[in-house]
Each structure stands twice: as structure tokens, then as C-alpha cells.
N, C-alpha and C positions, 0 to 999 in steps of 0.2 A: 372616490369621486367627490366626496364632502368635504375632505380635507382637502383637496387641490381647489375646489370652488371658495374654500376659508382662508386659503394660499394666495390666490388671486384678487380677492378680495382686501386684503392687506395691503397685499404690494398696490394695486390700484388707488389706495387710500392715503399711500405714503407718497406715489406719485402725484398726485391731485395735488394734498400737501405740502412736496416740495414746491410745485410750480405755484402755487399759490406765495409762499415766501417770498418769491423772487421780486415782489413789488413790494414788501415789506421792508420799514428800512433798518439798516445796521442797529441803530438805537434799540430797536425792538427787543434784538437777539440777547442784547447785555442784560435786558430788564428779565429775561425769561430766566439767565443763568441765576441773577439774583434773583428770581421765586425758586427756581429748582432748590438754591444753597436753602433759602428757608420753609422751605417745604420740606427738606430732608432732617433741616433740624428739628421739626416741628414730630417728624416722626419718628426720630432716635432710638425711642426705647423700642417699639415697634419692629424697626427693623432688624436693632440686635437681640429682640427674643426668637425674630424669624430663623437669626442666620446660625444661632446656639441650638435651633433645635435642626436644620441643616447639620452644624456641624454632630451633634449626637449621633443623626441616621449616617453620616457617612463616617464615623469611629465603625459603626456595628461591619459598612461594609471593609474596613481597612480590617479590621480581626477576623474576617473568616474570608483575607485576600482577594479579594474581587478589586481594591482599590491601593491605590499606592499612599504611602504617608506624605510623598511630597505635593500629589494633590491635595490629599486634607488640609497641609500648611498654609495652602494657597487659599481654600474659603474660607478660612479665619479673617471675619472684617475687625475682629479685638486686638489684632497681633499688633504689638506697638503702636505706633500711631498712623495707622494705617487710614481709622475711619479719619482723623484731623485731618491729615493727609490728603484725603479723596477730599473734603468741602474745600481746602484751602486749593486744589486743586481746580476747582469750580471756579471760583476770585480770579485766580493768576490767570486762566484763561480767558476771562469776560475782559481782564483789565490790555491783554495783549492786542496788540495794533489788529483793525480787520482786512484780513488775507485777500477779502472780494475785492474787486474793482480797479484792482491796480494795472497799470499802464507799463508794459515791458515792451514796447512797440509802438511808436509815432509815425507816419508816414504819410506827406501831402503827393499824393499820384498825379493833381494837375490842379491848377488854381480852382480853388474852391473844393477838392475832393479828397477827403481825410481817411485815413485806414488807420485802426486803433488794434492793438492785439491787447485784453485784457484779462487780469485773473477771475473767476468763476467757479462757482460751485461745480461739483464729481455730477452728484444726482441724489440718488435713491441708494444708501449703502445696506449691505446684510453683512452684520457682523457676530461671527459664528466664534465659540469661546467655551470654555471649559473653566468650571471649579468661582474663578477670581470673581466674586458679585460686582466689586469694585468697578469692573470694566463698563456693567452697565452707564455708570454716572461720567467715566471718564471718557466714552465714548456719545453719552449723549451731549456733554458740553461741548467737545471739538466738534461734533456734524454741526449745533446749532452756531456755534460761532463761525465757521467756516459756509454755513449756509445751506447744509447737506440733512437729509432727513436719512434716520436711520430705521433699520425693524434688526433686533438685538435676540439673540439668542443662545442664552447661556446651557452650560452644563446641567443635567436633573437634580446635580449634588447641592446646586445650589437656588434650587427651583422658589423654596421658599423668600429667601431673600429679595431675587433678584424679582420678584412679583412685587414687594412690598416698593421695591427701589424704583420702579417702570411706575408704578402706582403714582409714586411719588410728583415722579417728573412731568404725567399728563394732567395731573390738579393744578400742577407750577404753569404748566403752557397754557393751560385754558383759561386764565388770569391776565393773557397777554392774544397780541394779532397773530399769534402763530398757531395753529390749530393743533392737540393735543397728540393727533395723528401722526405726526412728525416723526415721533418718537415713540417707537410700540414693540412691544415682549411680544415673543411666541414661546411655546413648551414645549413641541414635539420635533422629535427627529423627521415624521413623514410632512410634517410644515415646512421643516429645511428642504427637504427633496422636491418641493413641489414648488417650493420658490428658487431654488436653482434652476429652474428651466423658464422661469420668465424672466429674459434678457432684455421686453419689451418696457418693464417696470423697475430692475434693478439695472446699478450702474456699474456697483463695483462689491466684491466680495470681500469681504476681511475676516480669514477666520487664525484664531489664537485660542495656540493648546499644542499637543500633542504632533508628533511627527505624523502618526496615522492618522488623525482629525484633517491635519492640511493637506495632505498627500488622498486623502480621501473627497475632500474638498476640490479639490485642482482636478481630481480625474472624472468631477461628477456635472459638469458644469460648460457653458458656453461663456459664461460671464465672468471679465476680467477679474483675476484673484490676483490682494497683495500680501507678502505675508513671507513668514519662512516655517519651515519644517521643523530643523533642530537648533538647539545654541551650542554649538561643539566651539565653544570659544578657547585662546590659551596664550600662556603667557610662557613666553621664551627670554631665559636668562641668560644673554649677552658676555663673554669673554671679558669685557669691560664692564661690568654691574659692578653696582655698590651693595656690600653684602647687608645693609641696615635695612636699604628698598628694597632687595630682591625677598627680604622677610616681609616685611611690609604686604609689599604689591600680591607675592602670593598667594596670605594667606588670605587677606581681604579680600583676592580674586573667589578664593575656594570657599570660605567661610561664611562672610556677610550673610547670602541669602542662598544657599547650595539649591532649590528650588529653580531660581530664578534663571530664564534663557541666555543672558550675559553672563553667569559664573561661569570661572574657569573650569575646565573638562581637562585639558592636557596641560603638563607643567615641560616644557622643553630646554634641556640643557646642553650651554655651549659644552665641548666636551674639558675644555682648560679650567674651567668652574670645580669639576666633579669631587678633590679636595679640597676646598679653600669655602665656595659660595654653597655649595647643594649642604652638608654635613648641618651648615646653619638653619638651612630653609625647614630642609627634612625634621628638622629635631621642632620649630614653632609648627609647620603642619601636624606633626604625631601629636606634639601636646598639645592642639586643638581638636583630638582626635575624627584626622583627615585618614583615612584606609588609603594608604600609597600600592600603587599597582604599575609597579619598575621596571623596565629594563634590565640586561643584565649588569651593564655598566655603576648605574645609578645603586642596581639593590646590592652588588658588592663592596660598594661604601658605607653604605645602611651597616652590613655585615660585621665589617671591619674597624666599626666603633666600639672604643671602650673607655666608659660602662656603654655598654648599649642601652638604646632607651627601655623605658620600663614596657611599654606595648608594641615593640619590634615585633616580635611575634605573633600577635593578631592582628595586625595594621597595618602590615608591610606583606606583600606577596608577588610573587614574575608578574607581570603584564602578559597580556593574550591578544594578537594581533585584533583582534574587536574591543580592546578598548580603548584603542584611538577612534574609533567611530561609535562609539557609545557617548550618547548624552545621560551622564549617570545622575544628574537631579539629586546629589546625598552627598554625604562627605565624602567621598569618593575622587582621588585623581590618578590620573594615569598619568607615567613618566615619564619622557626619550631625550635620550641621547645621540647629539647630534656632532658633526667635528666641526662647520663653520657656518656664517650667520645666512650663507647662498643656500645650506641643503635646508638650513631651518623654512627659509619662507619656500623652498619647494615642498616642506614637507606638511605646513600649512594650507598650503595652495590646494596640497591635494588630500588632505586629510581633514579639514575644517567643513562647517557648513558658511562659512563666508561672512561670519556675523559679527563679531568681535575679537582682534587679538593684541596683547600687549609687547614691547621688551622693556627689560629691563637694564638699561646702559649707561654706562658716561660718553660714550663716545657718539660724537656728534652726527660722524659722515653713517655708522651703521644704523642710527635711527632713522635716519632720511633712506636709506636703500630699504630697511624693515618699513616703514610707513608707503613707500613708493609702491613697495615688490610685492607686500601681502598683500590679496584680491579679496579683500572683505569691507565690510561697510564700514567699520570703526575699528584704523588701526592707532593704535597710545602708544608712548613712549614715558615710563616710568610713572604709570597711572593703571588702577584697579580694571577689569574687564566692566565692573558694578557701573564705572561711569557711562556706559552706554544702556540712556534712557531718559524719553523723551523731557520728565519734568526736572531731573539733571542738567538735562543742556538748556533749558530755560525755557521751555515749549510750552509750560505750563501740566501741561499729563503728554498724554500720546495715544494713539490709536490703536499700536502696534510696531513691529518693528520688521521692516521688509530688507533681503538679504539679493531683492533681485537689481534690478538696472536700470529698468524703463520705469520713467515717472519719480518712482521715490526710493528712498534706499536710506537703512537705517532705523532711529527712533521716527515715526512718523508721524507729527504734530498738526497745527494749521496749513502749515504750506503744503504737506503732503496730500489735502483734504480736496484741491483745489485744480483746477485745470485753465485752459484759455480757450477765448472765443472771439473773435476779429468782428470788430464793430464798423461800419463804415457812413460815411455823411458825403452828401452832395452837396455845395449850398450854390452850383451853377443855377440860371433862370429855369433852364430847362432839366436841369437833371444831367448826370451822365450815363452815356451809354457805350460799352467795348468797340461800336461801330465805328465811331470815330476815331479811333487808333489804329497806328500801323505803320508802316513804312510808305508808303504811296504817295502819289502825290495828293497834297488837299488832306493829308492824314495827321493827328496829333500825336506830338512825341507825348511819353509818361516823364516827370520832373523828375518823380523820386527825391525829392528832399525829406529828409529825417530832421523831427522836431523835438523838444522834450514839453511830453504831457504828465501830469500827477493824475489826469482823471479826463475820463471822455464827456464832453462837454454837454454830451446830450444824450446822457444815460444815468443820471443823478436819479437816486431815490426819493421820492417824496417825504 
């Protein structure tokens, strides 16, 4: 009962907070992200002693199995430049146009009566997540810049960290008109449970991680969830591929970040390729040592190389109908063999989680039927799976990446953050009122004339 009355209490607090924002103006939110960027900086060493001894405790649990190694990849904030990354991440967001207040709907209903559809904050988000500390800062700058207050909740792997990074952000906000609350850490799973069931305070769920994290999330909850389960992303090579990109595009798909929910999972080949384009691909996957998991088509050619490659034999094994539906998270790809570019996207269609898929082609008309025909969020045409995400496409970070239909789809940035709300003005003597419409006699007709507005006239921020 203590933890749901500390549950409530939160959420009550983020609500307050958000609605309080709402009279706060745009300006405000930019000056917060520049206290967060130097708040963070200010705390640097700080947080990476927090997140090295994070990473320590969760090495002990990856050695005696309790933990996979590609979540431990993921709470590394050292790994390349990942921490650069996340502050300049903070910048490109503060510096992007604001997503509020925009006018996608004009309408004079009858002289002097104005109807406005406008963009507007979600609400109150809870964004549930695993391992990545990073997510706290990239999801605290998209709710502030979008207008949205969040309550964040990371994985216990990276408890440490993401304490010192929440720490960060509410010294940054209490330097500005936005109250610190805005923006607030929890630690426990029975704090998840007990804010999932207040739909009166949260608006929208976002949780990122695991197939069973979200699928646990979706089935636990009254409150709208965005989000996806798996990345079973893939890249099908086209009858017409050029053999330089179909290496390329592959391996980059498989390689770059094998972790990550956009790499490639299935490698699918036209079946005309199986001499000429796979013999190339297979040989730069093996010597980036990618574990190929074949067909029987695909691993007869493997076979039938001479010299065979040096690690055919530990890297090369049948495929097992689970794993086209495995998100393998490792070097790991699964192979198929397909005979034309129709059974590929049925075979996508129904084998994929809907997230990202590539070909790889010269031909023009089959990229258009492959872009048109696969049912996923981000379909490419001679381009990495890696390209879907949200600071790639120019979002500045992202929130997440949703695989559903309503509302957002895809990498989920600003505009994803944002909803609408219909403003309306009277400036008759008396006001209007539905009475006086109708068909009858003595009745007023509605105009309906459509105008263009950049902004509702009488809903400016101070």
C-alpha cells in the first residue's frame, strides 16, 4: 500500500507539473535543455564512475548467466561516442523548430466563429526501458521540448547511472519555470505496477527493451502503449543487386551494432543470386565473423566453395524454422531462399516484426513494389537496416521506435510526442450558440470556409 500511495504520488506530481508548463512559454523549454546539456557536463566524471561500476555488477551477472552480453553492450555510456552523442543530442533537439502550437486546421463556421485544430502536448508519459541509461537524457529532452512531462524508468543494471542522470536533469530544471518534477526516476518494478493502473495521471506508455518487457507492458495496463516488441528486421537481395552493395548493405546491416533493434535478423535471397551475389556476401559476413544459419539452398553453396572459407565450419550451420522469428541480438543471421521478389515480401510480411526491411537492387520497378508491398515502418532500398533511427533521420534523438499504426510509426521524435486539440473563438456580439443553426426557416446556414493560419490568435504564450 506504500508503494502505490508513492506511485500515486509521482504520477500526481508529474501531472500538476505538466499542466502547470502549459502556460509556460516555448522559450523556457530551450533554456532547460541548455541547463540539462551543462548540468550533465558539469557532472561527467560522476556519472561515468556511476555507470563503470553498473557496468562491473552487471559483467558478474552476464558470467554466471543470469544476463545476456548484448544487454551489457547496451549500458556501456563509454562505448564510442556514445556519451558525445547523447549531449549533442540534447543541442540538435533544443535547436529543432517547436512541434506545439501548430495549426493543421483553419475553419470560419460563420462570420466571426473560428475553429482551430492545433498541435499539443500527449500528457504525462511513463517510459519503461532496459539496460540503455542514455534513454533517460534522450527521453527527457524530447517530452521537454515537445511539452510532455515524463516519470522514466530504467532497467536495475543501470540503477546507478540513471540516478546520477535524473539527478542531473532536476538541478537543470529548478534553474528554469519548469518545475523539477517534470521529469522523475523511479527504481522499482512494484512502482511500474502501480503506475500502470493510474490512467487518470498517465497519458501514454513507452516502454523499450525486450520482447517480454513490452508484451508484459501491453498486457498489464489500461494506458495507451507505444512501442514494439521485436526488431526482426531484413535485408532481401534482389535478382538485380549489385554485388559491391549487396556486401556492403549486409554486412553493415548485420555488423554495425548486432545489439541494436534495426539490425538485420534475416539475410533473404533472390533465388538467381545463389552463384553469382550470395558466394560474395557469405564470404565478407564469415570474415566479419557473422554465424550464418542457412537454408538448404543458401548452405549448399557455402558447401561447394573452393577453398572453403577458413570458419565454414563453426559459422555456418541448417537453419531451424525459429530462426526466422528469432531476434538474435549477436552476430547471428538467418538465411532464406526465395524464387521471386512477390514471395519475398509475403515472406516478410509474415515473418518480420514490422520494423525495418531493406533490398538490395538496380531495378527500379522492384524497389517500388518491395517499398509499397512490405508492411513495416521503414522500408529502404539499397540502404543499411542501421538507418532507421530517430537521430539519423534528423529528429535530433527519439523516444523510441513504434512498429504500430495509430498515431506514430517508426523512429518516434517530436512529432511523435504530440497530439491535437481544437481551439475555437466567437467574436459575434453575442457569442454563438448551435440554436441558431439548421435548416428551418429563420435558421443559419454554417460557411465553412477554410483559411490558412500559422498560429491561433488567441492562444499565444506569454
Amino acid at each position: 500500500m506504500a508503494g502505490d500511495d508513492a506511485a500515486r504520488s509521482i504520477a500526481r506530481a508529474a501531472k500538476t507539473a505538466f499542466e502547470a508548463s502549459q502556460l509556460v512559454p516555448p522559450s523556457e523549454r530551450i533554456k532547460a535543455l541548455q541547463e540539462i546539456r551543462k548540468e550533465l557536463e558539469a557532472a561527467r566524471d560522476a556519472i561515468l564512475a556511476a555507470n563503470r561500476a553498473d557496468l562491473e555488477a552487471a559483467q558478474k551477472e552476464v558470467d554466471v548467466g543470469r544476463m545476456s552480453g548484448s544487454l551489457l553492450k547496451r549500458l556501456d555510456l563509454t562505448k564510442g561516442d556514445k556519451w558525445d552523442s547523447m549531449l549533442q543530442g540534447i543541442t540538435d533537439v533544443a535547436k529543432l523548430p517547436d512541434p506545439t502550437g501548430i495549426v493543421t486546421y483553419a475553419n470560419e463556421l460563420d462570420d466571426g466563429l473560428e475553429l482551430y485544430r492545433v498541435s499539443c502536448p500527449i500528457g504525462v508519459l511513463l517510459v519503461i526501458f532496459e539496460a540503455r541509461p542514455e534513454v533517460v537524457v534522450n527521453i527527457a529532452a524530447l517530452a521537454i521540448k515537445s511539452g510532455n512531462a515524463a516519470i522514466l524508468k530504467g532497467g536495475k543494471e543501470s540503477n546507478e547511472t540513471a540516478q546520477l542522470l535524473s539527478k542531473a536533469i532536476q538541478t537543470a530544471l529548478s534553474k528554469t519555470a519548469i518545475s523539477p518534477d517534470y521529469i522523475q526516476a523511479i527504481q522499482t518494478r512494484a512502482e511500474v505496477s502501480a503506475l500502470l493502473e493510474l490512467d487518470q495521471y498517465i497519458d501514454l506508455v513507452i516502454p523499450r527493451g525486450s520482447n517480454s518487457l513490452v508484451r508484459s507492458i501491453q498486457n498489464s495496463t489500461r494506458i495507451p502503449v507505444m512501442g514494439h516488441a521485436d526488431g526482426l528486421c531484413s535485408v532481401y537481395i534482389d535478382q538485380a543487386a549489385d554485388i559491391n552493395k549487396a556486401v556492403r548493405i549486409a554486412v553493415d546491416s548485420k555488423t554495425d551494432y548486432p545489439a541494436a533493434c534495426n539490425a538485420a535478423e534475416t539475410l533473404i535471397l533472390h533465388e538467381s543470386v545463389l552463384s553469382t551475389v550470395w558466394p560474395e556476401v557469405a564470404k565478407a559476413l564469415l570474415a566479419a565473423d557473422v554465424k550464418l544459419l542457412c537454408d538448404e539452398p543458401s548452405f549448399a553453396v557455402l558447401r561447394s566453395l573452393s577453398p572453403p572459407p577458413s570458419n565454414l565450419a563453426s559459422h555456418v550451420e541448417p537453419s531451424t524454422p525459429e530462426a526466422y522469428t528469432t531476434e538474435h541480438l549477436s552476430l547471428t543471421l538467418s538465411v532464406k531462399t526465395l524464387p521471386s521478389l512477390a514471395e519475398a515480401i509475403q515472406w516478410i510480411n509474415a515473418h518480420s516484426s514490422h520494423h525495418t526491411d531493406s533490398i538490395v537492387t538496380e531495378d527500379e520497378r522492384a524497389a517500388s513494389t518491395f517499398c509499397r508491398g512490405v508492411d513495416s515502418a521503414g522500408t529502404f532500398v539499397n540502404a543499411s537496416t542501421r538507418f532507421a533511427d530517430g537521430f539519423r533521420y534528423g529528429f535530433g534523438t527519439e523516444v523510441g521506435i513504434s512498429t504500430g499504426r495509430i498515431h506514430a510509426r517508426g523512429p518516434v521524435g517530436l512529432e511523435g510526442l504530440v497530439t491535437y486539440k481544437y481551439m475555437m473563438r466567437s467574436k459575434g456580439e453575442q457569442g454563438h450558440i448551435v440554436g441558431e443553426f439548421g435548416v428551418g426557416e429563420g435558421k443559419k446556414r454554417y460557411k465553412h470556409r477554410r483559411f490558412e493560419a500559422s498560429a491561433v490568435p488567441f492562444s499565444e504564450t506569454g
